[in-house]
C-alpha positions as CSV (number, residue, x, y, z in Angstrom):
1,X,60.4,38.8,120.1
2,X,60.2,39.0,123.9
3,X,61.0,36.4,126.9
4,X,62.2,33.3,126.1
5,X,62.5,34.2,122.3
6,X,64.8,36.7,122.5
7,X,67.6,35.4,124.3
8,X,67.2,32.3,122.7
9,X,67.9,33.7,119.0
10,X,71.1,35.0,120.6
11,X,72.2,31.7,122.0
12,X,75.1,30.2,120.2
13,X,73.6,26.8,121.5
14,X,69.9,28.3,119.4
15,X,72.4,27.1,116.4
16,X,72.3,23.8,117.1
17,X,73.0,21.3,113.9
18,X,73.8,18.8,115.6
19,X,77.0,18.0,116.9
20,X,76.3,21.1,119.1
21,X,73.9,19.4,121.0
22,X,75.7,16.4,122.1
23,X,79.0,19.1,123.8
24,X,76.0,20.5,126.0
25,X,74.5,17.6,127.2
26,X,77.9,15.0,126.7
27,X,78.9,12.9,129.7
28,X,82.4,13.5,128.7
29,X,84.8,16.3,130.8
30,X,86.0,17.7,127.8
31,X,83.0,18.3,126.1
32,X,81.7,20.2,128.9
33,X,84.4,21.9,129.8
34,X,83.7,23.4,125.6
35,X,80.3,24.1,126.7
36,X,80.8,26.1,129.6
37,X,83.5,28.1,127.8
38,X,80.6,28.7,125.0
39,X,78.4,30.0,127.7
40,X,81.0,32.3,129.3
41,X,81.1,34.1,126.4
42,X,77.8,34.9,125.5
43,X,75.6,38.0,126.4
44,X,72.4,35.9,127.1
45,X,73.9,34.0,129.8
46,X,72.3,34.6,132.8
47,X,68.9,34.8,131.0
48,X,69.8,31.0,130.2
49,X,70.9,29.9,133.5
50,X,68.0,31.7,135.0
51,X,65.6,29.5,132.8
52,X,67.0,26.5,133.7
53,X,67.0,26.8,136.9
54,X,63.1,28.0,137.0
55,X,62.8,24.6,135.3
56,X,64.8,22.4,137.1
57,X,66.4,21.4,134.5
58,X,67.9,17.6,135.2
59,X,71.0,17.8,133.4
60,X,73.9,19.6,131.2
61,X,75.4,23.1,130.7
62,X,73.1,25.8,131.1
63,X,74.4,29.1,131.3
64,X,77.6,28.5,131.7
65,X,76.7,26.0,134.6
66,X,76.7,22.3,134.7
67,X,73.4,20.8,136.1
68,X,72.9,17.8,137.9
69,X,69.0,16.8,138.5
70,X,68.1,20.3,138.7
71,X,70.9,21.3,140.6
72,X,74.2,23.6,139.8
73,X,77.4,21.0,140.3
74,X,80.4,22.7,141.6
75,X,82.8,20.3,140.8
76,X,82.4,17.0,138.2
77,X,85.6,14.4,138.3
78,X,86.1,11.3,136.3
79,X,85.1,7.7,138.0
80,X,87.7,6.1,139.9
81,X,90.9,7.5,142.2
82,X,91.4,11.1,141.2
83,X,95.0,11.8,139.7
84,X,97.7,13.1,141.1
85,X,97.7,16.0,138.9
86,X,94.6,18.0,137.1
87,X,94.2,16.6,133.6
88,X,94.2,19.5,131.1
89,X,90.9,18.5,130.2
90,X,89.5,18.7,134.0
91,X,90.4,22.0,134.4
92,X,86.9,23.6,134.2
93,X,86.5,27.1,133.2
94,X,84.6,28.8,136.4
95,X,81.9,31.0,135.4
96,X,80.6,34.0,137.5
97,X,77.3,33.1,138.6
98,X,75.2,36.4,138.5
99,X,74.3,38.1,141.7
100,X,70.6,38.5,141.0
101,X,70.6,34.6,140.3
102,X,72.2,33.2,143.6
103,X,69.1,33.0,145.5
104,X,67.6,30.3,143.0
105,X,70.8,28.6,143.3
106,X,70.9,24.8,144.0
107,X,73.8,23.3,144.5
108,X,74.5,19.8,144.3
């Protein structure tokens, strides 16, 4: 296997059954706040977040980054007046971007 092949077979998101999919592309905090702390831990991150931002990809966690219309969202709140205090839950893990990847960076 070579490119997009290999890193892929050593994605913990590659084992999608299902319920998987919907913590990576969920609209909920929580959920991606899981799927960023998925990414963190895995060695084929950057070769992910590299990928999706080649593609442009429109939206979820991608390499330990949450994307936004093809663009790397440094912060995501809830609707409405922000609380007082961070919610548990709101506390997003942050997730070294790699230095050979910050001039394809797009941030929203």
């Amino acid at each position: 296997m070579t490119g997009q092949a290999a890193w892929r077979s050593n994605a913990r998101c590659a084992s999608i059954t299902g319920s998987l999919a919907t913590t990576f592309f969920s609209e909920e905090l929580e959920d991606m706040a899981v799927a960023k702390r998925i990414c963190a831990e895995r060695p084929v991150m950057a070769d992910c977040l590299e990928g999706a931002l080649d593609r442009y990809e429109p939206y979820g966690v991608w390499g330990g980054q949450l994307f936004l219309n093809g663009k790397v969202l440094t912060k995501k709140r809830r609707r409405g007046r922000p609380p007082k205090a961070v919610r548990p839950e709101e506390d997003f893990p942050l997730v070294p971007i790699p230095e050979r990847l910050l001039p394809l960076l797009r941030i929203a």
